[in-house]
Residue, then its C-alpha position, 0 to 999 in steps of 0.5 A: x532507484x539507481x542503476x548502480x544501487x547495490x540493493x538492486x543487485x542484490x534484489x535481482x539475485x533474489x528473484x533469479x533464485x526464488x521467483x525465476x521466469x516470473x512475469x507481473x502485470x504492473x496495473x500502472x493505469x488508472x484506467x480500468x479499460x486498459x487493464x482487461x484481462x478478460x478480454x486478452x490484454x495486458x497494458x504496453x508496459x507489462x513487466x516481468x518484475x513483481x516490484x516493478x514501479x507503477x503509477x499509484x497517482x499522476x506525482x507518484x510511481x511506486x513498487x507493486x507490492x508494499x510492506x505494511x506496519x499496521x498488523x494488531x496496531x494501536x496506541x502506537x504499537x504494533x508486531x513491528x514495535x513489539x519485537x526486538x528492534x533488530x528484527x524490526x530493522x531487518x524486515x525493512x531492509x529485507x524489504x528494500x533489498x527486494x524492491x519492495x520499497x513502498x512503506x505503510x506507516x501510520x501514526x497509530x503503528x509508531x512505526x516511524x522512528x523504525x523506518x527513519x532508522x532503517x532507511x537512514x543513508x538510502x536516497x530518498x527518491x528510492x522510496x515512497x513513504x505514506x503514512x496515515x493521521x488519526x482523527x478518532x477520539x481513541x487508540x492514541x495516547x493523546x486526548x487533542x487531534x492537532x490540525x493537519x498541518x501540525x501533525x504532519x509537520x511531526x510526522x516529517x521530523x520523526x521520519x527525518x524526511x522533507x517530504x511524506x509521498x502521500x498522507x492518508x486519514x485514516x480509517x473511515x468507517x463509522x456513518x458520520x465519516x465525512x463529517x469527522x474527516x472533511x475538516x482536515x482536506x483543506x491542510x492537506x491541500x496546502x501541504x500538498x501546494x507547499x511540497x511538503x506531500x506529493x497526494x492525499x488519501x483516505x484508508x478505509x474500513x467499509x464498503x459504504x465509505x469507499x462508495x461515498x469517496x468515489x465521487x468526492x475529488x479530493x481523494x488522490x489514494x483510496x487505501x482498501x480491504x481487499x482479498x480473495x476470501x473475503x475476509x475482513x471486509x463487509x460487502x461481497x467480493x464482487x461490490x467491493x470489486x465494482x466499487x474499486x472499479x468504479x473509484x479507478x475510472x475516477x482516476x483513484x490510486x487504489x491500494x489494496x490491504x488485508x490481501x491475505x485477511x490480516x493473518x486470518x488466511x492460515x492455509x498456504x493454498x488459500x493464500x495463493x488463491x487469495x493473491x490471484x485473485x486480487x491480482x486477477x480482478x485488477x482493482x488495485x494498483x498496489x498492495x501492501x502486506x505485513x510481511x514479519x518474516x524473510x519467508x513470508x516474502x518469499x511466499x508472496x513473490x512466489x504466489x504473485x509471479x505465478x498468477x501472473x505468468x498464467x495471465x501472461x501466457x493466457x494473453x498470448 
């Protein structure tokens, strides 16, 4: 992000006004050690900006707080795509306006022709992009799963992009994962050598799986069901968090989705608790949010900047 960004301005003019005084923990490290908020400490690079860059991989810093396409996606739909395409438009920019500047896409959502068009004329290395191939024999249009290299080759072109900053498979969750999704780790590799993405990752949809990809190197981003209520995810609060533990002092990039049950955490109050816990358990390094409204971004930043002003004051 430019210094002279008139974005940026109009991002700090935000949160002077909406999450003033507010302090966040960055979870930069993948490290869990030097994220021991029990013990008292916070990292050397604490910051008091809810979107302040962090380290998700060795190659790629980005906001702490993401905006996520994917709410009741499918066929290459979605919220996003469902509502007037000006809508759709301002919910990017809104974003951007705010930092929030890391972007979820997948091929199921078709959201990549609304994020190409939102960020036409923005610097490229103003944001990151992550996007998700989809290796199920359901929920697209087409009956062939191209290769890798294919697929993200088109993902490139719709995006208007050289580079996608990390490439995910997406949705691992039935027992024989592995075998359906291995076939595709060598394309990503080479893509990764090329330039062509900056790391690889699996987004998942059981405890089980996640378990399994701690140990397997290859996985750069582990993209995770995460919240407070439990919502949405199978396992208990504290096995997943062990799990997320466990894959961060493998050097894993977590981002954590779901953070608010994909819309099933109605009560405000529980949305709060929610966000601070997740915050608190300091498992992920980023998480993403559907955000469809200027207030739900209001209410996010809000809840967030609170948690971790407590944790800062705690800590002294």
């Amino acid at each position: 992000m430019t210094p002279h960004d008139p974005h940026d301005i109009k991002r700090r003019d935000f949160l002077r006004k909406s999450v003033a005084g507010a302090a966040l923990i960055p979870l930069g490290s993948a490290n869990a050690e030097e994220n021991d908020s029990k013990a008292g400490k916070l990292p050397k690079d604490f910051s008091t900006d809810p979107v302040a860059l962090v380290s998700l991989t060795d190659q790629i810093r980005c906001p702490r707080i993401g905006l996520g396409t994917g709410v009741h996606g499918g066929m290459r739909q979605c919220n996003l795509t469902r509502m007037p395409r000006k809508d759709a438009l301002e919910i990017f920019q809104i974003a951007y306006d705010l930092g929030i500047r890391l972007f979820d896409l997948a091929d199921l959502y078709g959201t990549h022709e609304i994020c190409r068009e939102a960020l036409a004329g923005k610097p490229r290395d103003s944001y990151v992009l992550s996007s998700k191939l989809w290796p199920h024999f359901r929920s697209l249009p087409e009956k062939e799963r191209p290769s890798a290299d294919i697929v993200v080759k088109r993902f490139l072109k719709e995006l208007n992009t050289d580079y996608l900053d990390l490439v995910q498979i997406h949705c691992a969750g039935v027992p024989d994962w592995r075998a359906l999704f291995e076939p595709y780790f060598d394309d990503l590799e080479k893509l990764k050598q090329q330039g062509l993405i900056r790391a690889h990752g699996i987004s998942f949809h059981s405890l089980t799986a996640v378990r399994e990809a701690v140990s397997i190197p290859w996985v750069d981003v582990m993209h995770v069901r995460f919240n407070g209520a439990n919502i949405r995810m199978d396992g208990t609060w504290e096995e997943n968090a062990e799990a997320l533990q466990a894959a961060r002092a493998k050097g894993k990039g977590i981002i954590a989705m779901k953070v608010l049950g994909e819309g099933a955490i109605r009560d405000p109050e529980e949305r709060r608790k929610s966000i601070d816990k997740v915050i608190r358990s300091q498992c992920v390094n980023a998480m993403v949010v559907g955000f469809e409204k200027k207030e739900h971004f209001t209410e996010f930043l809000n809840n967030a900047s609170n948690t971790l002003k407590a944790m800062a004051a705690e800590s002294v």
